[in-house]
N, C-alpha and C positions, 0 to 999 in steps of 0.2 A: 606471774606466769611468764617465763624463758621463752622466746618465738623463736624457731629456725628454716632460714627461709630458704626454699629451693626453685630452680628457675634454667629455662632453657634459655644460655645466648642467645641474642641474635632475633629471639621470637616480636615479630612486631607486637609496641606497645609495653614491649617489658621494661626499658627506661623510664617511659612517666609510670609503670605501674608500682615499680620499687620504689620511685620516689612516693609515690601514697601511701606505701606498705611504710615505708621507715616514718612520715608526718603521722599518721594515724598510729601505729606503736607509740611514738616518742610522747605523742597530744594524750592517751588514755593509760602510757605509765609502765608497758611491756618494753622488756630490754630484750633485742634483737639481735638475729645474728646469721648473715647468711652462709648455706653450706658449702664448708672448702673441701672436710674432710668427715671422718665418723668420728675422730675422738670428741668434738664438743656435744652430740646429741643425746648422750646420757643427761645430759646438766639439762636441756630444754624439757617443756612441756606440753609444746605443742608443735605441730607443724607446718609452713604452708606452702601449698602445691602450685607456681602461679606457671600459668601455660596451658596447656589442653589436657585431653586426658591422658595424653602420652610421659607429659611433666609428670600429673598424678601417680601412673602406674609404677614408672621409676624409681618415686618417692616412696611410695608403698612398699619397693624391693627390698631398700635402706633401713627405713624404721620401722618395717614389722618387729623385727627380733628386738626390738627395744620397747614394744608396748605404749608409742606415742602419735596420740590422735592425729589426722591430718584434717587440714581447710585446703579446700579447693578454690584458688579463684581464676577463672575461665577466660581464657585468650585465644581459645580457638573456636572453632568452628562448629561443634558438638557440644562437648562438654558434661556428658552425663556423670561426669564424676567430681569435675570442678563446674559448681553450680552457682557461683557469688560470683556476678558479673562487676568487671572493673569500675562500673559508677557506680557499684553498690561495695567499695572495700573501707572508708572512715565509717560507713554504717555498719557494718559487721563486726569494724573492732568496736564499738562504744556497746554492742550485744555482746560480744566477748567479756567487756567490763562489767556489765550488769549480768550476766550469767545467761543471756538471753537465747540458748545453744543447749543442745542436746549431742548427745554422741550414740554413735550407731556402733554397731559389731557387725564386721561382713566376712563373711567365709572367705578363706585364705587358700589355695588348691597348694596341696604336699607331693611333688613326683621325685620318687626313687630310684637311681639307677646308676649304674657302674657302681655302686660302694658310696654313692652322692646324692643328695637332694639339690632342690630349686623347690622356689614356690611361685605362686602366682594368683595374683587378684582378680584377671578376669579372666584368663583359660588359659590349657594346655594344646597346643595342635600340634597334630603329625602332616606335615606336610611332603609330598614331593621333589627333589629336586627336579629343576630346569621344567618344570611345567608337566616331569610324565606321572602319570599313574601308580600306586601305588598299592600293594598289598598287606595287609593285619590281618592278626590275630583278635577276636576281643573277648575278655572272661571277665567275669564281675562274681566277686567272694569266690573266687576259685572254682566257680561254674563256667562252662565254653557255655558261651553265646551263641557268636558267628565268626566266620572270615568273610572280608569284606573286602573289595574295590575300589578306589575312587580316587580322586585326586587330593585326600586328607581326613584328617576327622579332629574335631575338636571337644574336647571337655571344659565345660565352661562353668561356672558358678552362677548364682541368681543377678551378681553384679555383672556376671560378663555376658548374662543372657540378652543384653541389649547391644552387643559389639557384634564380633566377628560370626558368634552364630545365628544371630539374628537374620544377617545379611545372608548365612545359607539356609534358611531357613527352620532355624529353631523358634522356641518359645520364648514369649519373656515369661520370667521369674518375678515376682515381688522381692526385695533384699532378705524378706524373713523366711524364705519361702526353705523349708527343712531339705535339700536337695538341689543335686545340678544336673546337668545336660549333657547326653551325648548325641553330635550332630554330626553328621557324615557331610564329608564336601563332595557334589556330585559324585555320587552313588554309582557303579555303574549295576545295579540293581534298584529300583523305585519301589520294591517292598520294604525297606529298611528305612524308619524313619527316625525322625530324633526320637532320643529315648530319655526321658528323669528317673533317675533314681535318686532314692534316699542318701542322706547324708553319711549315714555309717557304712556308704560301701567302697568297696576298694576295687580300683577298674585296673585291669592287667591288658594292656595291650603287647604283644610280641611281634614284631616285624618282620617280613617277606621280603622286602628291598631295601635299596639307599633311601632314607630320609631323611627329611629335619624333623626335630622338635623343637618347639619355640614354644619359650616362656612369656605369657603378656606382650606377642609381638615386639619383641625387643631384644630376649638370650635366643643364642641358635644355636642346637651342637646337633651334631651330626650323625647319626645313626647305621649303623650296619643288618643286614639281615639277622634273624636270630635272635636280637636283644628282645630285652622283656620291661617292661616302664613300668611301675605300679603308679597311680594316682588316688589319692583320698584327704578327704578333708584335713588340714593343718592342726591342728592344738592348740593354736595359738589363730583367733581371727585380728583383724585389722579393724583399727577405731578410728570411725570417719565422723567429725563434727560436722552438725546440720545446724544453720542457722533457725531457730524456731520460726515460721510463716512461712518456711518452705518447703510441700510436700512433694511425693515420688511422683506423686500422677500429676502435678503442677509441669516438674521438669520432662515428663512425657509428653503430656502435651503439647509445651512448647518446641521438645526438639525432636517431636514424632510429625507436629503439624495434623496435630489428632484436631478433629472438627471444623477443618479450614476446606473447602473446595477448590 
């Protein structure tokens, strides 16, 4: 098994943590290699995400279209997606060696637009500029919905139902969960609440003002009145490996602070 290791400069602890990442390869027998560019990650087999979930989403951008699992392991402060904490990275590889890992499939978001796609692992949002208000259109399967208000709105997948809409008040999702989210960022109507829909739909937003659209918090392009965005599931999901003895509601708990007073 080929490793290809991705990592943000500069992120405290990512020097002693490479150095574990390259001992722990070298000690169980994986030839390693960190990312400079895309031509070597067809040859690899695996990936790993070391940094928070931001490294993660990144890395997800890169080797979706190549069909190569990612490992998370977790240097910030969250972490719902890199969940192998750095005292636990020579444990993960010697489960790597004995097969001790499972791999997940998680919905991958598909948005269309100018003649162009982007995708995204844990949402699409329509945001604002400079903090004002904003106007949509929204249609799902070619049905009008509503027009709507607000300072943004988010479509988010079962992985991203614990990020950005969460914080405005969406639902979580389980990973398996057949469906994603749409969550309005304050409303200026309090009848329109987050809404799931199924996985086979196609959400049509058409804009009313200047906005962004932002990809996993990280691509921005820029939006004019008028345009029309489709959004629906990818064809292709992303393969996250889970170290075995580590479940969803383990890592809720801990980074929900569920049961704690």
């Amino acid at each position: 098994m080929k490793i290809i290791v991705f990592y943000t400069p500069g992120k405290k602890f990512i020097n002693t943590v490479l150095k574990k990442i390259k001992e722990s390869a070298e000690k169980n027998g994986f030839p390693l290699v960190e990312y400079k560019n895309e031509k070597h990650i067809e040859s690899c087999d695996l990936a790993i995400a070391a940094g928070g979930d931001g490294t993660f989403l990144w890395t997800a951008s890169i080797v979706h279209p190549y069909s190569i699992p990612i490992l998370g392991i977790n240097l910030g402060s969250l972490g719902f997606l890199t969940d192998i904490r750095k005292e636990e990275i020579e444990e993960a590889f010697r489960d790597l060696k004995i097969g001790n890992y499972s791999e997940q499939e998680r919905m991958m978001l598909n948005a269309s637009y100018r003649d162009e796609e982007d995708f995204a692992l844990n949402d699409v949002v329509f945001s604002g500029r400079d903090a004002r208000m904003i106007k949509f259109s929204i249609s799902i399967n070619e049905q009008y919905v509503t027009d709507l208000s607000g300072d943004g709105l988010i479509i988010s997948t079962p992985t991203g139902s614990t990020a950005y809409s969460l914080s405005s008040g969406g639902p979580i999702l389980t990973p398996g969960t057949r469906g994603f989210v749409i969550t309005p960022i304050s409303p200026h109507t309090l009848s329109f609440r987050p809404l799931v829909v199924q996985e086979e739909s196609e959400i049509s937003i058409q804009t009313k003002d200047n906005c962004h659209l932002i990809f996993d918090g990280q691509r921005i392009l820029e939006l004019i009145p008028g345009e029309i965005i489709h959004v629906k599931k990818s064809d292709h999901p992303l393969k996250i490996v889970k170290i075995k003895g580590k479940n969803y509601f383990q890592v809720l708990r801990e980074k929900l602070n569920w049961g704690n007073r």
